[in-house]
Steps between C-alpha positions, in 0.01 A plus 500: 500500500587825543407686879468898498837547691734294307623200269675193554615291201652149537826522342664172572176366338509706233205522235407603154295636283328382198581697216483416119827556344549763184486137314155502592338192634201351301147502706599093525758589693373727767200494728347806697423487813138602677486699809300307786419605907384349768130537682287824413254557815192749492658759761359453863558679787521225718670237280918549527779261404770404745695287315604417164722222371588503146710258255559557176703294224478397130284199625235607786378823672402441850332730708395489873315768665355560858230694546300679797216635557574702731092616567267344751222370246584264181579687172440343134678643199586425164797335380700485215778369290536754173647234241753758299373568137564330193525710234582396140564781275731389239567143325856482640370545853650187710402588843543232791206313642569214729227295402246400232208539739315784325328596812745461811810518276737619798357126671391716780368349839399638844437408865362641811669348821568174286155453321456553114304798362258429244557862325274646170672601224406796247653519179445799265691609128552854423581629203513858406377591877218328399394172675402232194458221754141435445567523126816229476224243729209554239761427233630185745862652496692395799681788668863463519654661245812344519412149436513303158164376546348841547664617169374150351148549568552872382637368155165298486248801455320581223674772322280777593522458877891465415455825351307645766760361815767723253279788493433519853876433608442174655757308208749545251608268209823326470647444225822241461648228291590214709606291238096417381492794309367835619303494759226736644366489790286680779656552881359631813656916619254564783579494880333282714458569848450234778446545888413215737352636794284427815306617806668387802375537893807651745352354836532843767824502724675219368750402196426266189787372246475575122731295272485539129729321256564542151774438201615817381564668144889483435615711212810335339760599236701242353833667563587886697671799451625576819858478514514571163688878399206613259254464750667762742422794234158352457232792616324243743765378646516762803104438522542124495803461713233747788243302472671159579750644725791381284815599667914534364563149720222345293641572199870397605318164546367541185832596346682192680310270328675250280433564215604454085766817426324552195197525642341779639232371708512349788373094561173600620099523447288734666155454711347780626174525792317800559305451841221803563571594852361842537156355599600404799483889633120471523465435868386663804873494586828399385599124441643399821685208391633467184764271388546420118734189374651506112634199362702502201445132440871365435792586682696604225237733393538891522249697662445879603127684663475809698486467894657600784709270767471210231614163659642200325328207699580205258712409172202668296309709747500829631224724765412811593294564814343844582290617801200719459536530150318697204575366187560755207675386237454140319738179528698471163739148475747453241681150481787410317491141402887304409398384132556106461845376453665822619762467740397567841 
């Protein structure tokens, strides 16, 4: 994370970047990641947040909050939790969903001071900028587009609503050999847009506790390129190595790697997290408590984020706390993993 004065990058932790090599990976062998947040709140006056505890991994996102109302009469407001978009626009698309739910596939769940929230859900498909949603229920399409049994139950049409889901730029047909014969089928390119929300009573003058937990989309390459010469006159590479903080004493670690002499790349996958953190700047005043933990999940795993005064706390952990803070600027993780059976 980055804060408007300054950067801090861990560089005994190191991290990397997930970039597909000029032998480019296959879709199979990649995943990208989706951006997701934390709690969206109608804006009140009244309402602020004085805490906020955040965890984030490959596994779980936790989040903590504490909020005030800080007025002398109770105040109810919305609540939300914007699900990030899935959006399939190409047959080689492999993004990462945690889940086969194709509702709450994030396997999101929330509290307030301990007790479970019953949240709605609304679900709507876009394609075009135009929402289709009532048209993919008459047709009794399910609405993730990234699962096998939506595509199946596309396939199934008769041909002139297959025809008409092309035309209106809901589907495209595939075409493959998969040692059948050639094959042709038709697959889901719309975005689908999901947001679990609620309306939830701040009692006047005193705190309440909001916990929310979910698993998070982790975009994964099967190999990097950091480390590797190429990637240094790459044009992203500035841009990437910015916007995860990568610093020269990552790299040395990186570079100090055993490693194969004839082989360029260093012994490592890649998982990246993007965390939306900029919502949290919607409040009568500045967070007055924030702490954030990352945890790069093994201890011989590289990581690297943007913060300032990072901490190492553990063999796989590292914090950031900040004091009347305004986030700006979103989290961004990037995890090196040691591939099996490379020499630690």
């Amino acid at each position: 994370m980055i804060r408007p004065a300054a950067r801090h990058t861990i560089a005994a932790a190191g991290l990397a970047l997930a970039l597909l090599s000029p032998v480019a990976l296959r879709a199979n062998d990649s995943s990208a990641e989706l951006k997701s947040g934390g709690l969206v709140l109608t804006r009140d006056p009244a309402v602020e947040m004085r805490s906020e505890d955040l965890f984030i991994s490959a596994k779980a996102v936790r989040v903590r909050y504490r909020f005030a109302n800080t007025s002398p009469r109770p105040v109810t407001i919305l609540v939300a939790f914007p699900m990030p978009d899935i959006t399939i626009e190409g047959e080689d698309d492999n993004i990462s969903v945690p889940t086969q739910d194709p509702v709450n596939f994030l396997d999101f769940h929330t509290t307030v001071d301990g007790r479970a929230v019953a949240a709605q859900v609304e679900q709507k498909v876009f394609a075009r900028g135009v929402d289709r949603t009532a048209y993919l229920r008459a047709l009794g399409v399910p609405l993730a587009p990234h699962l096998q049994a939506t595509n199946t139950v596309l396939d199934a049409l008769p041909k002139a609503k297959r025809d008409e889901i092309i035309r209106l730029g809901l589907g495209q047909i595939m075409e493959y050999d998969a040692g059948k014969g050639w094959e042709r089928h038709l697959y889901a390119t719309w975005t689908l847009k999901t947001t679990y929300f609620w309306r939830q009573t701040f009692p006047a003058g005193r705190e309440i506790v909001v916990e929310h937990r979910y698993r998070p989309s982790v975009g994964e390459t099967a190999g990097t390129s950091w480390g590797a010469d190429y990637f240094r006159k790459d044009p992203q590479y500035v841009r990437l190595r910015a916007h995860y903080c990568v610093d020269d004493g990552f790299l040395k670690a990186i570079a100090a790697t055993p490693h194969r002499a004839d082989v360029e790349f260093a012994p490592y996958t890649e998982q990246r997290i993007e965390y939306i953190l900029s919502t949290g700047a919607n409040w009568k005043a500045p967070i007055g408590d924030f702490h954030m933990v990352i945890d790069k999940g093994d201890a011989d795993s590289l990581v690297s984020f943007c913060g300032q005064g990072v901490r190492k706390i553990g063999p796989t952990q590292f914090e950031v706390r900040y004091r009347d803070f305004t986030p700006r600027q979103e989290v961004s993780v990037l995890i090196l993993k040691r591939m099996n059976g490379a020499t630690p």
